[in-house]
Each structure stands twice: as C-alpha cells, then as structure tokens.
C-alpha positions as CSV (number, residue, x, y, z in Angstrom):
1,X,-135.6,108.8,86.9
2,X,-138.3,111.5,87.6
3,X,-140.3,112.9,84.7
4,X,-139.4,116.3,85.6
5,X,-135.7,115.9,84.9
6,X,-134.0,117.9,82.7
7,X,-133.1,115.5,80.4
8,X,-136.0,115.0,79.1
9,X,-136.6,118.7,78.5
10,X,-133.0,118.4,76.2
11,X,-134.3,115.6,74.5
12,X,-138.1,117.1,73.6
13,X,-136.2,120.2,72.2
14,X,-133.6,118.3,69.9
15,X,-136.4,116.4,68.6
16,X,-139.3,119.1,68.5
17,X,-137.7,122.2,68.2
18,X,-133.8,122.8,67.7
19,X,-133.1,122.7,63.5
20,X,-130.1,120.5,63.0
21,X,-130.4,120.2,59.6
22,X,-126.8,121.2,59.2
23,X,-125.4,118.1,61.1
24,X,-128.2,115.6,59.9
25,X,-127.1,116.6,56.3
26,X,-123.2,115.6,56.4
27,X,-125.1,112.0,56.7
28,X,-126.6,111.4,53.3
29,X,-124.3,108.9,52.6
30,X,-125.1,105.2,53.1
31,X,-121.9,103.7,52.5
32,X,-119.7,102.6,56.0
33,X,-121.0,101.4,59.2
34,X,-124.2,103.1,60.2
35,X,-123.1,106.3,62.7
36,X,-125.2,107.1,65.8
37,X,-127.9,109.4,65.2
38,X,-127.3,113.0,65.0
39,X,-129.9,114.0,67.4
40,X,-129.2,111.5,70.1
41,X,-125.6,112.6,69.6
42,X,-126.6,116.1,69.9
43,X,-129.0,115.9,72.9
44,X,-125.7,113.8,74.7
45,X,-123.7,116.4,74.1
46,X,-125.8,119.3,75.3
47,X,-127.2,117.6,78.1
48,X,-123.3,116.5,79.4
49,X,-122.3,120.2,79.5
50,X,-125.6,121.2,81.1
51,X,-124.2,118.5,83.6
52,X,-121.0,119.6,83.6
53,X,-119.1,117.1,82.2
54,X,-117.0,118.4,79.2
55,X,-114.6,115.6,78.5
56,X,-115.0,112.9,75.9
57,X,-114.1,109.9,78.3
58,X,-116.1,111.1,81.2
59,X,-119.3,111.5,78.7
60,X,-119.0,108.0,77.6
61,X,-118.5,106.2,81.1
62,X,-121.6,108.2,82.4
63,X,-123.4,106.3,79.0
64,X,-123.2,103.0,80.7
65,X,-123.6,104.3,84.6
66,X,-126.2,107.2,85.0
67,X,-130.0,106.7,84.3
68,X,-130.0,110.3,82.3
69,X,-127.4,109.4,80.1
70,X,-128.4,106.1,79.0
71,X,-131.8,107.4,78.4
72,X,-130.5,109.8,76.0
73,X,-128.3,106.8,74.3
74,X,-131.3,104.6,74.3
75,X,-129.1,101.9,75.9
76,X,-126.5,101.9,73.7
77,X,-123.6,103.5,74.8
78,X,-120.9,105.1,71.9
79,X,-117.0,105.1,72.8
80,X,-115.7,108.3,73.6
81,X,-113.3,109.1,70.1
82,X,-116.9,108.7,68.6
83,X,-118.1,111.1,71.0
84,X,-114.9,113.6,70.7
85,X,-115.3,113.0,67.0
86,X,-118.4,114.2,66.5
87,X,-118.4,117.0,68.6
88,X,-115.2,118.5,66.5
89,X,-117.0,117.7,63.3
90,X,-119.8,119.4,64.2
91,X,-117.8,122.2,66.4
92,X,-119.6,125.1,64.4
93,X,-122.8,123.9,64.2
94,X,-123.4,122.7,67.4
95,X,-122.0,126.5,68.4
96,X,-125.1,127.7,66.0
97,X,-127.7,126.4,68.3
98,X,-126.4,129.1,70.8
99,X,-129.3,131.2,69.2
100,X,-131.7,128.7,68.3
101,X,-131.9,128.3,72.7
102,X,-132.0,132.0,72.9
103,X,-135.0,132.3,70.8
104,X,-136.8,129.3,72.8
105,X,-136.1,131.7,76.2
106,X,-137.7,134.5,74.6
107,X,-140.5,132.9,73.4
108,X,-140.8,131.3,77.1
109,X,-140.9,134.8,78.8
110,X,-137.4,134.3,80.1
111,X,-135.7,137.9,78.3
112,X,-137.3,140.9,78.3
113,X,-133.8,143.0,77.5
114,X,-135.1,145.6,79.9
115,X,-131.3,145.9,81.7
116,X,-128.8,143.6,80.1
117,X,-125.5,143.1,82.4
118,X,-122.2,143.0,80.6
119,X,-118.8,141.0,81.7
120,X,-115.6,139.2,81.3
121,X,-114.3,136.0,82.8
122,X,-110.7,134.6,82.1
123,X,-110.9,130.8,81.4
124,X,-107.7,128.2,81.1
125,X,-106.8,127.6,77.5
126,X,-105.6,123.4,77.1
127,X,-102.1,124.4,77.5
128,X,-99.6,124.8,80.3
129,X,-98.5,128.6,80.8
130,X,-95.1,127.0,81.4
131,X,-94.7,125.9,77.7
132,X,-94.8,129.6,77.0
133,X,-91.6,131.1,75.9
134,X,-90.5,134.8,75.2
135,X,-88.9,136.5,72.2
136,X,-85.8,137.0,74.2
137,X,-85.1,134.1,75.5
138,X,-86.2,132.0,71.9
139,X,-83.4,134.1,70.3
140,X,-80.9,132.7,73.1
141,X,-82.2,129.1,73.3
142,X,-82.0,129.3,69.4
143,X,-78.4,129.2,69.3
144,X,-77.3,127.3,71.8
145,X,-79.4,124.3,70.8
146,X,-78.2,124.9,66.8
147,X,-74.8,124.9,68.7
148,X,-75.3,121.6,70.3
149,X,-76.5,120.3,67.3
150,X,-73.7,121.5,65.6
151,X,-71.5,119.6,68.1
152,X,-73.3,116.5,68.0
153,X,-73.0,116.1,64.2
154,X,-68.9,117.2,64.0
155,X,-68.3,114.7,66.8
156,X,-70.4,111.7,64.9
157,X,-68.5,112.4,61.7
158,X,-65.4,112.4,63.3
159,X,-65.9,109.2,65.2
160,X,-67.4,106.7,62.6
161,X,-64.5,103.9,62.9
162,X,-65.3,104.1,67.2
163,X,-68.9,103.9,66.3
164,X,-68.7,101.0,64.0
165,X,-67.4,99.1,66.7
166,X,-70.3,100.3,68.8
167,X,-73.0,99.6,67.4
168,X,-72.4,96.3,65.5
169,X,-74.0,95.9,62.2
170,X,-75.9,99.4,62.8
171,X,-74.8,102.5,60.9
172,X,-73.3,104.3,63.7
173,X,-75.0,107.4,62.7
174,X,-78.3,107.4,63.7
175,X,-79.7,110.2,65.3
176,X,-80.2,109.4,69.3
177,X,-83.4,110.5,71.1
178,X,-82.0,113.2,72.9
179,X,-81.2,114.7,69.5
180,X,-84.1,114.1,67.8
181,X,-86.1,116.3,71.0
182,X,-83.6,119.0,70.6
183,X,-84.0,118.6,67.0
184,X,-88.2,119.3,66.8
185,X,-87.5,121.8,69.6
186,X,-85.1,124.0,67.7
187,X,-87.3,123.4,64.6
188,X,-90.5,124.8,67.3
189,X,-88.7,127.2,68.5
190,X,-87.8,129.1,65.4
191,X,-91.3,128.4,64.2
192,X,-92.7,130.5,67.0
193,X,-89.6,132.8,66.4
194,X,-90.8,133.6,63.1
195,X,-94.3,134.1,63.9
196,X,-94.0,136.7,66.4
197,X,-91.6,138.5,63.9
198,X,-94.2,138.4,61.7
199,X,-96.6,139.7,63.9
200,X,-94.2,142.6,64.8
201,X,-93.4,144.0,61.5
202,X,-97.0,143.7,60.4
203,X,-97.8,146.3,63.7
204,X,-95.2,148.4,62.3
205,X,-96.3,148.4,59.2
206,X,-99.5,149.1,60.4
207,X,-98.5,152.1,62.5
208,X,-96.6,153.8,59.4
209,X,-99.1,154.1,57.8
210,X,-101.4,155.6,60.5
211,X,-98.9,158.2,61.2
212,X,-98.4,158.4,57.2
213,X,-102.2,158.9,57.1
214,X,-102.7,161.5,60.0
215,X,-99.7,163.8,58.4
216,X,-101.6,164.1,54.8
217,X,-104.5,164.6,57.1
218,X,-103.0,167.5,59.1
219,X,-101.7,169.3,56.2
220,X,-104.6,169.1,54.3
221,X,-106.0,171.2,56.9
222,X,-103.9,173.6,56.8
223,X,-101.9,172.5,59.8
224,X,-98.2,172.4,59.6
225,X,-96.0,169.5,59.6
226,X,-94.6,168.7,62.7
227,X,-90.8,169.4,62.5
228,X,-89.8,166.1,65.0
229,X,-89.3,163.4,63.2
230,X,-91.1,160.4,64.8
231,X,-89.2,157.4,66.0
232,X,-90.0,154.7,63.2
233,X,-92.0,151.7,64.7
234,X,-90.0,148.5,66.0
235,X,-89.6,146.1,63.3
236,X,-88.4,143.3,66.0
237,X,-90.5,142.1,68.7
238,X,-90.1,142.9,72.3
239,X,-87.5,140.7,74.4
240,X,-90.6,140.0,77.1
241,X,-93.2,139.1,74.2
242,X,-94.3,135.8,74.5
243,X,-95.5,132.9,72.8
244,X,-97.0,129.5,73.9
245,X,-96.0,126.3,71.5
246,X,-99.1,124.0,73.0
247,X,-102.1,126.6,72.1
248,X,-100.2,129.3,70.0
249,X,-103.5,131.9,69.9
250,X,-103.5,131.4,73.8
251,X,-102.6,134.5,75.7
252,X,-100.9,135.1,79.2
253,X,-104.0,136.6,81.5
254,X,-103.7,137.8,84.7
255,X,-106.5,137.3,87.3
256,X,-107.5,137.3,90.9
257,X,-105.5,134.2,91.6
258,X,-102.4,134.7,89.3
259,X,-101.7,134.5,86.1
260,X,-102.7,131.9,83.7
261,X,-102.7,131.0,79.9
262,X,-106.3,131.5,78.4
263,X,-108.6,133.5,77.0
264,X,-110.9,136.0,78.2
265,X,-114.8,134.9,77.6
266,X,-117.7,137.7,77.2
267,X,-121.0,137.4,77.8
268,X,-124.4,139.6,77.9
269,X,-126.8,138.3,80.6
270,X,-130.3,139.5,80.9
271,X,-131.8,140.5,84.4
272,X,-135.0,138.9,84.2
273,X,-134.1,135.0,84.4
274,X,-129.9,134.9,83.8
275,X,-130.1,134.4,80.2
276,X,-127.2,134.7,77.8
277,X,-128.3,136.7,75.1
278,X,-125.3,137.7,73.5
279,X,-121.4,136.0,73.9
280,X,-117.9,136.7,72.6
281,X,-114.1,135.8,73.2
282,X,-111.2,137.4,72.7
283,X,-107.5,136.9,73.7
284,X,-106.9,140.4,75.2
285,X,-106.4,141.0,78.9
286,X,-108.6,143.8,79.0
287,X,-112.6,144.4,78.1
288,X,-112.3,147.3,76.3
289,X,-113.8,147.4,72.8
290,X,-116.0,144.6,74.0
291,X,-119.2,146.6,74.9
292,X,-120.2,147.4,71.6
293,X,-120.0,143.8,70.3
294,X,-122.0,142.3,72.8
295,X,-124.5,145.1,72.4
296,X,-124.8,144.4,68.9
297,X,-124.4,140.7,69.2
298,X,-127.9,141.1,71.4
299,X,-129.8,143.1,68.3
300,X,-128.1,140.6,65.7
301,X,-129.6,137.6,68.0
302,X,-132.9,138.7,68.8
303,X,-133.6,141.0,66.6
304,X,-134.1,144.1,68.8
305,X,-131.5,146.1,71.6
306,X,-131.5,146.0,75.0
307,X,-133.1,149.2,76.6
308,X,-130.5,149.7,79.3
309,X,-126.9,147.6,79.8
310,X,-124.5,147.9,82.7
311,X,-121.0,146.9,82.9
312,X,-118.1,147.2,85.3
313,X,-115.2,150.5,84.8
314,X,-113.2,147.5,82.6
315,X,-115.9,148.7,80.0
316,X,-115.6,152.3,80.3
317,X,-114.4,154.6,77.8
318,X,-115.6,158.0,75.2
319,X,-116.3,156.2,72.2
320,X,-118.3,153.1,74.2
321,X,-120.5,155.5,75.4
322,X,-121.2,157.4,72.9
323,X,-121.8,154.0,70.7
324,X,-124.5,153.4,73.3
325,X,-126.0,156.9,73.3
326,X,-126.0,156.6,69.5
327,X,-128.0,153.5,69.5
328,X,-130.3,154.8,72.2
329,X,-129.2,152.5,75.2
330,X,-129.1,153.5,78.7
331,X,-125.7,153.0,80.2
332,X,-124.7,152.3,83.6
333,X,-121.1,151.7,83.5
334,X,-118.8,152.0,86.2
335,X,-115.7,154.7,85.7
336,X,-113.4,154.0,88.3
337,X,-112.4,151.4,91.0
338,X,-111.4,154.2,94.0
339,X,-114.1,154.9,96.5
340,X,-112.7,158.5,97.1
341,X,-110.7,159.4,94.0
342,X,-108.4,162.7,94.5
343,X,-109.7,165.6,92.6
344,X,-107.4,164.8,89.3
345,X,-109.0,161.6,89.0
346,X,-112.5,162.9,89.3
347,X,-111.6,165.2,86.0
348,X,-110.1,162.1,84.0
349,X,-112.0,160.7,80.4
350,X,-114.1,163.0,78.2
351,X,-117.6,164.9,78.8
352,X,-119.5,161.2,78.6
353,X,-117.7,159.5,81.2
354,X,-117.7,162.7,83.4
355,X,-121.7,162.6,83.0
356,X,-121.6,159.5,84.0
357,X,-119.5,159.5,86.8
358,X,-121.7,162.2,88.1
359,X,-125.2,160.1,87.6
360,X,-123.7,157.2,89.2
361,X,-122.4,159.7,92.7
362,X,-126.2,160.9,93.0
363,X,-128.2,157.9,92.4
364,X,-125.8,156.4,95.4
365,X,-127.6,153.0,96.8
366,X,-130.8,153.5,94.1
367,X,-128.5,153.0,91.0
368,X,-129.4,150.4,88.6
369,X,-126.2,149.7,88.0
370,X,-126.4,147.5,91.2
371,X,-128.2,144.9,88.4
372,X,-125.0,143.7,87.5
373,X,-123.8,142.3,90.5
374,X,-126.9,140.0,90.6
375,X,-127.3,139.3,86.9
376,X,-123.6,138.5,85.7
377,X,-122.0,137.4,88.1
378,X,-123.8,134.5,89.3
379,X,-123.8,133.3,85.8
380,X,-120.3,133.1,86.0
381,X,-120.1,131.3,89.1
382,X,-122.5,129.0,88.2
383,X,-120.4,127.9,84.9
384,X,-117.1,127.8,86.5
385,X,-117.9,126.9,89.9
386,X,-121.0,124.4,90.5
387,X,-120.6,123.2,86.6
388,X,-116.4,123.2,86.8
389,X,-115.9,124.4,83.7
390,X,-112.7,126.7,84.5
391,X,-110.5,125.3,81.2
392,X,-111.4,124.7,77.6
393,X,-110.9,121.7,76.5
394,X,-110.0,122.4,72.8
395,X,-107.1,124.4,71.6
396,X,-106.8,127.6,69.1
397,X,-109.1,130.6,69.3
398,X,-111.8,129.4,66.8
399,X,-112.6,126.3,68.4
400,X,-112.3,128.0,71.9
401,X,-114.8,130.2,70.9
402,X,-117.3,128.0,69.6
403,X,-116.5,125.8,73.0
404,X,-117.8,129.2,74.3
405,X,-121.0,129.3,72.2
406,X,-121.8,125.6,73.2
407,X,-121.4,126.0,77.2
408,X,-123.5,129.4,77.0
409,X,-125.8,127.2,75.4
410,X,-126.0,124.8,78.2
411,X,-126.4,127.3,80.6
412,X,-129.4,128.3,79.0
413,X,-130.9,125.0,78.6
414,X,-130.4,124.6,82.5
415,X,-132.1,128.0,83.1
416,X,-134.6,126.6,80.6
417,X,-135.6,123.7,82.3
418,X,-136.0,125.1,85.2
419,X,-138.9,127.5,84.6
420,X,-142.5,127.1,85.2
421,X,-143.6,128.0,81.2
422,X,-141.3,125.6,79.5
423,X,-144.8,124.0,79.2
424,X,-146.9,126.2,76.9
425,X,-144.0,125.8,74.0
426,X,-142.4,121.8,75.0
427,X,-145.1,119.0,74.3
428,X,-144.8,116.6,77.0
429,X,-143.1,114.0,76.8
430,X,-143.5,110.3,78.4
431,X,-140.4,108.1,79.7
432,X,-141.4,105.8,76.8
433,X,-141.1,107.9,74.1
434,X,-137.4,108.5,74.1
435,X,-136.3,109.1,70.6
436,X,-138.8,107.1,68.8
437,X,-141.6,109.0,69.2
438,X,-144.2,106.3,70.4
C-alpha cells in the first residue's frame, strides 16, 4: 500500500491530533474482556465512510480483505456487532469530531469563508415509505382489525368442546400466528394513532394562543377587535397526515425522482476547497428557516462568519435576509425559479427580496451567485453518488443527524488528504509505525 494513501493520513490524525477523550474515558474499567482500542476503532470508522462503506458487515469483511483496512486493525480483524456496537455507543461523540476536522482544514488553508454556498439534499431514512400509513385510513384499519379480533375470540369461546378434540392435550385456546400479527398491528396502529392526535391538538393549542396573543396585542393598540369570529383550530388530524411505524420521525419527501421517506440534510460548503463548515437536518420538505442556522452554525464552529453566502430561491424569504444583512453577510440568494416571470411575479416578497431580485438581473453572467453551482453541488454528488451514501443507516431523527455529522466529517477528511499542506500540521508517518508509535 502506497505511503501516500489516505489512510494513513486518518490514522496520523486520530493518534496526533483528533481529542477522543470522550470515547477513551467510557473505558476506565478493567473488569470484562479487553475491548478494541478506541482509536483504532475510531480511525476504522472514519476511514470506512471516507471509503464509503457505511454498513457494519461490509466494514468488518473489508478488515480481513483490503490492505487499508487491516492496517488500521493492525491485523486483527473485530466482528461487525462489535463494530455496530461501538459506533452506536459512541454515536454523539464520534458526531463531535465534525468540528475537531473543520478546525484541522482551517488551520491547513483549506476555508477562508470568503463565499460560503448553502443547500439541501433529501436522503433515504432506514424505512420503507410503504410502511407509512395515514390518519384516515388508521382510523378505518382500526376497527376492522379490533372487529376481527373480536370475531376470533367469540368464535374460540364458543367452540372449546370442537377444539379439545383438535388439538389433543393442548388448551385449544392459544392464540394462532395470524392473530398474534393482527394483534401487535392493531396495538401499532393505535400507537401511531395516538401520536399524531397528539401532535394535532398540541398545534391547535399552539395556534389559540397565537391568535389569543395577537388580539390583546391589537387592542392594546388601540385597534378594534375584529368582529368575525375565527374558525377554532382542528383538534383532529388531517385524513391524509401520515405516519411511518419503521422510522416514526421519518418524513415523506418529495424529490427529482419521486417521493421517498427521509430526511432532508443541510450543509454549508466553503468555495475555496469544498469544505463543510457548517451542517444540519431537519424533517421538513422545504429549506426555509434553514439559512440562518447554518450561518450561525459556521460562526459557532469557527468562531467567525462567512463574508458572503449564496443559496438557491428554496432559501429565500424577508426575515432570511434581513438576518443576514443584520449580521453583515452578503447574500446572493436566488428568488424565483421562472426565467421570464410575468410582471405580478416580479412584485412578489417584501423590499429585501425585490433588492435582490434586482442585483441578481444586472450582474447577469458576472453574479457570484454562480459559486454555488460549483461549491455545493459537487459535494453532494460526491457523497451520494461516487461514495453511495443515498440512505442512513440508523433510524430516528437524533441518530440520523449525528449519522449526518459523521459523513460530513468524512468528506472532509477526504478533501483533507488530498491537499498539498496536510504536511506542515501531520507529522509523517512510516508504514511501521501504525498505532504503536515506533
């Protein structure tokens, strides 16, 4: 294996640089059987989603066949539930050293947060869109399973002489497997039922008091109460509102090719090299009130703001923009998709967006927001297409999210690697050396 791969960069920064404290230190006991050690585990895992593998079984067969791998294992290969173990013990600090790798870039000349490039992707959640079910139709399937339940139990009571003969020396009553299925379905299905009716009357709540709130408002401003009375909120959820029993926080997304069930991933890249500086998930199809987050996700990561950020019309809106004006950022966002919008859509959105519609027309061809096209994007493509990650592995928006964190952090490694200064900050480091340091 060349000296130049990147492996070895992954192992000289676990060992040299990266502070894993936080993972060495659930290790203080010495009782049990002696556990692989946290920075070889570490380096594995970062170097396997660098490589894009992301699953627990494929990590552990290329331990015993690629040269890279072993290297990092020192030879001795760990089964894969050790592998999957570790990496959901360690979920949120291995999501921690997101920043750690940032700060490495920086410190290589890699971000210079001149123009920082801002956009969404929608990734697979680990769960089947199909196993999604709405309101509706729970409220239907409800009752006819309880009344086939219902059935089944009248009719066993009813034949327990027939059954005796049967089933022998068995009771005659146990529950067959058919009806134990429809049994944890039902008890699923009203689970789910009762969540989203939850989640409904908590919205309602929430939007009685807004309206509550903007009437004493009104009034004590001398304005007069408004003589319609307001159609109180819906206290039951809508018939199409769905919910998914394998990854409940999972959402419905649509995208170029369809819809699927997932999440939609954020991330800040700067222009200079295709760093991540900033990253973010959320379940919502759309990217509004995601600008301002990643913006100040950059400052709370490095420490200082981005001079200028672009992002696609997703982005767009009044308050966005004037967040970024009030935190003295240039913004080129996009504010519409139409190449020759009528008149009435030339007017729409507030003073900022109208300013910057207008700034975008005259700088044509010359407009920086052109950037964004060749800083996000590619990032993007190069995560979901040359490294295949297009579906977390992991379900339930926490865990999703720091899945998130730790292939941003891989990306960065890669990018990393590659450039030509990694060597005034990584001390060389020999074949021999490995993990012991000789």
């Amino acid at each position: 294996m060349a000296e130049d791969h990147p492996s070895w960069l992954i192992v000289s920064l676990v060992r040299e640089r990266l502070d894993l404290n936080e993972i060495a230190g659930c290790y203080a006991s010495g009782l049990g059987q002696p556990p692989f050690h946290p920075q070889m585990m570490t380096g594995l895992l970062l170097h396997s989603y660098a490589s894009g593998l992301y699953s627990s079984r494929r990590i552990a067969r290329a331990t015993v066949e690629r040269a890279d791998f072993m290297m990092i294992m020192a030879g001795d290969p760990p089964d894969f539930r050790t592998i999957s173990d570790f990496r959901k013990r360690h979920l949120k600090a291995l999501a921690g050293l997101f920043v750690q790798v940032l700060k490495l870039a920086e410190k290589a000349g890699l971000v210079k947060l001149g123009h920082v490039a801002l956009d969404g992707t929608k990734i697979k959640a680990n769960a089947s869109k199909h196993k999604a079910m709405s309101y509706e139709r729970m409220k239907k399937r409800e009752a006819e399973l309880q009344a086939e339940v219902d059935r089944w139990l009248v009719a066993a009571e009813a034949a327990d002489a027939e059954e005796d003969k049967l089933y022998g020396r068995k009771r005659g009553d146990e529950m067959p497997y058919w009806m134990a299925d429809k049994q944890r379905r039902l008890e699923k299905i009203r689970e789910a039922k009762a969540e989203l009716e939850a989640e409904a009357k908590a919205a309602a709540a929430e939007e009685t008091r807004r309206r509550e709130e903007a009437e004493k408002k009104c009034i004590a401003e001398g304005g007069k109460k408004n003589g319609k009375t307001p159609t109180p909120p819906q206290q039951e959820p809508e018939g199409k509102t769905q919910r998914n029993f394998t990854d409940p926080e999972s959402r419905v997304l649509l995208t170029k090719d369809g819809y699927i069930q997932g999440y939609n991933a954020q991330a800040a890249v700067d222009a200079e090299a295709q760093i991540i500086v900033a990253h973010g998930l959320t379940q919502s199809m759309s990217d509004q009130d995601q600008l301002v987050a990643l913006v100040d996700g950059i400052k709370k990561n490095l420490a200082r703001k981005p001079k200028e950020a672009s992002a696609d019309a997703g982005y767009c809106s009044e308050a966005d923009l004037g967040a970024l004006a009030a935190r003295g950022i240039g913004a080129c966002i996009a504010t519409g998709w139409a190449k020759h919008p009528a008149e009435a859509e030339r007017k729409r959105g507030g003073p900022l967006t109208q300013a910057m519609r207008d700034r975008l027309k005259r700088a044509g061809r010359r407009s920086r927001y052109r950037f964004r096209k060749q800083a996000v994007e590619p990032v993007f493509g190069q995560i979901e297409q040359a490294r295949g990650c297009i579906q977390f592995l992991l379900r339930g928006f926490d865990k999703a999210k720091a899945e998130w964190a730790l292939i941003c952090t891989a990306h960065n490694l890669r990018k990393l690697a590659r450039a030509t200064e990694r060597a005034i900050f990584i001390p060389p480091l020999t074949p021999k050396a490995i993990w012991t340091g000789s």
